[in-house]
VOGU-464611 format. One record per residue (C-alpha): residue number from 1; residue in one letter; x, y, z. Coordinates in steps of 0.25 Angstrom, whole numbers, padded with zeros to 4 digits, always signed. Each point is the difference from the previous one (the first is absolute). Example, Ala and Ser with C-alpha at 12.3 -4.5 7.8 and 13.67 -1.06 7.14 Angstrom:
<nr: 1&rest: a&X: +0049&Y: -0018&Z: +0031>
<nr: 2&rest: s&X: +0006&Y: +0014&Z: -0002>
% end
This chain:
<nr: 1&rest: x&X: +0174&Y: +0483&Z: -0011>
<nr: 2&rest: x&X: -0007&Y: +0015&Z: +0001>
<nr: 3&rest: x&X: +0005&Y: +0010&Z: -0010>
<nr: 4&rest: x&X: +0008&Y: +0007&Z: +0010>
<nr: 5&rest: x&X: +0010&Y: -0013&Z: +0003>
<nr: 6&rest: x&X: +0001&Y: -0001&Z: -0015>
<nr: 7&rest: x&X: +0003&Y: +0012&Z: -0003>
<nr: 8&rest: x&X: +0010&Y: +0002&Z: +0011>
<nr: 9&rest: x&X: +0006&Y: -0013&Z: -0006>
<nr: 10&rest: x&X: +0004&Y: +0005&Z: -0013>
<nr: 11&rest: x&X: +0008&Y: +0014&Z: +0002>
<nr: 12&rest: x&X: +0002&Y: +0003&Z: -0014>
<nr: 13&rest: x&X: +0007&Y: -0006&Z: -0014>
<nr: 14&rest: x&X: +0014&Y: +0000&Z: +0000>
<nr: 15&rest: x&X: +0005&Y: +0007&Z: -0011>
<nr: 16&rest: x&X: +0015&Y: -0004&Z: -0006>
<nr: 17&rest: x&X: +0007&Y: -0004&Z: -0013>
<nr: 18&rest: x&X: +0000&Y: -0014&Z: +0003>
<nr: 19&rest: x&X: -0014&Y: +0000&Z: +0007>
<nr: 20&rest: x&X: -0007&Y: +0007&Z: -0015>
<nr: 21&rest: x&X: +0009&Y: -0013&Z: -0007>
<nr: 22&rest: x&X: -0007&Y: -0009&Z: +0010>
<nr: 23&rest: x&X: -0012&Y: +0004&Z: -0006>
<nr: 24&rest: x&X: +0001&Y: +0000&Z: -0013>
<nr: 25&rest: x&X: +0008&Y: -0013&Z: -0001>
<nr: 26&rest: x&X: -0006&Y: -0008&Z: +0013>
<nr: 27&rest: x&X: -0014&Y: +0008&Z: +0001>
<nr: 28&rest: x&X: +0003&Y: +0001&Z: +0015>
<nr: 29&rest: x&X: -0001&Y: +0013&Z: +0008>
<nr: 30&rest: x&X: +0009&Y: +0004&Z: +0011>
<nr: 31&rest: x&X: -0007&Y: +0007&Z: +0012>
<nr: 32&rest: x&X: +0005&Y: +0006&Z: +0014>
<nr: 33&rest: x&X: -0008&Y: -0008&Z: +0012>
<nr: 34&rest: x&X: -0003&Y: +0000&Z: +0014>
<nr: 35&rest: x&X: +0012&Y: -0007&Z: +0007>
<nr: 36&rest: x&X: -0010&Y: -0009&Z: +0007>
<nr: 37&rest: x&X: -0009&Y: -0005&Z: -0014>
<nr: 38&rest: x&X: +0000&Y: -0012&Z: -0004>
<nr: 39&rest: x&X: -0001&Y: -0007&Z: -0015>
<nr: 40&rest: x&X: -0016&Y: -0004&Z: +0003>
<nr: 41&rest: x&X: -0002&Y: +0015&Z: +0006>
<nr: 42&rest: x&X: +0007&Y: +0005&Z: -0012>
<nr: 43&rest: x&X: -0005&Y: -0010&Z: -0011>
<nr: 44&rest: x&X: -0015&Y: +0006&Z: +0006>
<nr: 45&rest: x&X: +0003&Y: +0015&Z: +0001>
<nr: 46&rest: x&X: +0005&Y: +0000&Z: -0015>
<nr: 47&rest: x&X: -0011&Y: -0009&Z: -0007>
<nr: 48&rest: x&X: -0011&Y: +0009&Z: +0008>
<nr: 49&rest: x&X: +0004&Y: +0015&Z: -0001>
<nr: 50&rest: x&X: +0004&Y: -0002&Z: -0014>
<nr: 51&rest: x&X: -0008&Y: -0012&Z: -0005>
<nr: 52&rest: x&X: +0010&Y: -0009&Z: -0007>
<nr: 53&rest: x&X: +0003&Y: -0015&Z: +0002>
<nr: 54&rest: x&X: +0014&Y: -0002&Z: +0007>
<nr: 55&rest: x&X: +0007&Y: -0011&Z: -0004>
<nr: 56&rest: x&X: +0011&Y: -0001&Z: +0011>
<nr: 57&rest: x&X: +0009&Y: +0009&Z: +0011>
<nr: 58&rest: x&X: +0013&Y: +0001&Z: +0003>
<nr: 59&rest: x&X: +0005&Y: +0009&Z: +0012>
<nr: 60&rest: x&X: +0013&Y: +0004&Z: +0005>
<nr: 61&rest: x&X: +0004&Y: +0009&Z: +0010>
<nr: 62&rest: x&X: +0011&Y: +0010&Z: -0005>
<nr: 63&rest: x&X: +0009&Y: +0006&Z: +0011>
<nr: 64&rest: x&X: +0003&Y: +0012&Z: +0004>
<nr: 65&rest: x&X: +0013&Y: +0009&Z: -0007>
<nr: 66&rest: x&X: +0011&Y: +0002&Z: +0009>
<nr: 67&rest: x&X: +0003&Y: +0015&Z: +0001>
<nr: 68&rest: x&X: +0010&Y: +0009&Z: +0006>
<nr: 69&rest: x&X: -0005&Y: +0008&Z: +0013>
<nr: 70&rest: x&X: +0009&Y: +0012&Z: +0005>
<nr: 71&rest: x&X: +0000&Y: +0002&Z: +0014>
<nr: 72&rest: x&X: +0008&Y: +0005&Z: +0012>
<nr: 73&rest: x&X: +0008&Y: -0014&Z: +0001>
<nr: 74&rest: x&X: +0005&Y: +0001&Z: -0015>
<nr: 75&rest: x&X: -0007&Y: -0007&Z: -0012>
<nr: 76&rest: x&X: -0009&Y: -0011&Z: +0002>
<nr: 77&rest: x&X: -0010&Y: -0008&Z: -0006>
<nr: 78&rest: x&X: -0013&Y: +0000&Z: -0001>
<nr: 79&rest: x&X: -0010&Y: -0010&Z: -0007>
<nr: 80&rest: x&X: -0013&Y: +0006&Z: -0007>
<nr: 81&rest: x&X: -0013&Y: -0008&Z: +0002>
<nr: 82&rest: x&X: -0003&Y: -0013&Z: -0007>
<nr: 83&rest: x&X: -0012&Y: -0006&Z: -0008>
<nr: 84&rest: x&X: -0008&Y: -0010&Z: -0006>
<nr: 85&rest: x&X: +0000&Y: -0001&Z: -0015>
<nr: 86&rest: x&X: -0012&Y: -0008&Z: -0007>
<nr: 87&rest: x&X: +0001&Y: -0007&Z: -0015>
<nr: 88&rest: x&X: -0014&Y: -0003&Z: -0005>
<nr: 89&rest: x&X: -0003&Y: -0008&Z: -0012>
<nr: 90&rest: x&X: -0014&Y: +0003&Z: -0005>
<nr: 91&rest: x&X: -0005&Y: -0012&Z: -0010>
<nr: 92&rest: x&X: +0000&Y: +0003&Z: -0015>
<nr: 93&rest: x&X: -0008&Y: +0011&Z: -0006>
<nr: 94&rest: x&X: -0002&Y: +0008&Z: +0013>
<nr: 95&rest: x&X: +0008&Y: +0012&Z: +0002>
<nr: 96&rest: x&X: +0000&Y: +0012&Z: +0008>
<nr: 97&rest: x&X: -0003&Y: +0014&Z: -0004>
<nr: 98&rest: x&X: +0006&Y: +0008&Z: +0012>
<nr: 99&rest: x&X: -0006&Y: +0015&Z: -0006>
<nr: 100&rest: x&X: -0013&Y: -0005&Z: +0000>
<nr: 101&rest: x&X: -0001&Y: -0008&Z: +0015>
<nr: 102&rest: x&X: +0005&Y: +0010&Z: +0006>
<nr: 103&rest: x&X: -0010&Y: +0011&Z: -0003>
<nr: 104&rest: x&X: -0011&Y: -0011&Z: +0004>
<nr: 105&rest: x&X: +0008&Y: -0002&Z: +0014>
<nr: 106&rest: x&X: -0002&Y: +0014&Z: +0002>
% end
């Protein structure tokens, strides 16, 4: 896999209350991915851009909200676009350190 596919795969860390206890508790990180990556493609990306040792993926792919649209026919509804969510386990005593990949990426 080239660095473009990887890094095309892993849009970026998906920040949330429940994601940072994730971490803490499950020492797992939630990323946003490319809707057509799979666990292998994601399980390579991680492990090579920021040189740890997954354990395990899990992926789901979250639907899009349901949101009201006004138009000239009165109100409708609209859906917003869906996406595909990652949970990666690293092995024990690897961790990320997002400050410090991400001035080497650039």
């Amino acid at each position: 896999m080239n660095k473009d596919r990887m890094m095309a795969v892993l849009r970026f860390p998906h920040l949330s209350e429940k994601s940072e206890w994730i971490a803490d508790e499950h020492h797992q990180i939630v990323f946003h991915v490319a809707s057509d990556a799979n666990k292998p493609e994601i399980k390579k990306a991680v492990e090579k851009i920021f040189d740890v040792k997954v354990r395990r993926v899990c992926t789901l792919n979250v639907k899009g909200k349901r949101k009201p649209v006004r138009g000239r026919q009165g109100r409708r509804f609209g859906r917003r676009k869906g996406w595909k969510k990652a949970y990666v386990a690293l092995e024990p005593g690897n961790d990320i350190d997002f400050l410090n990949v991400m001035s080497t990426l650039q």
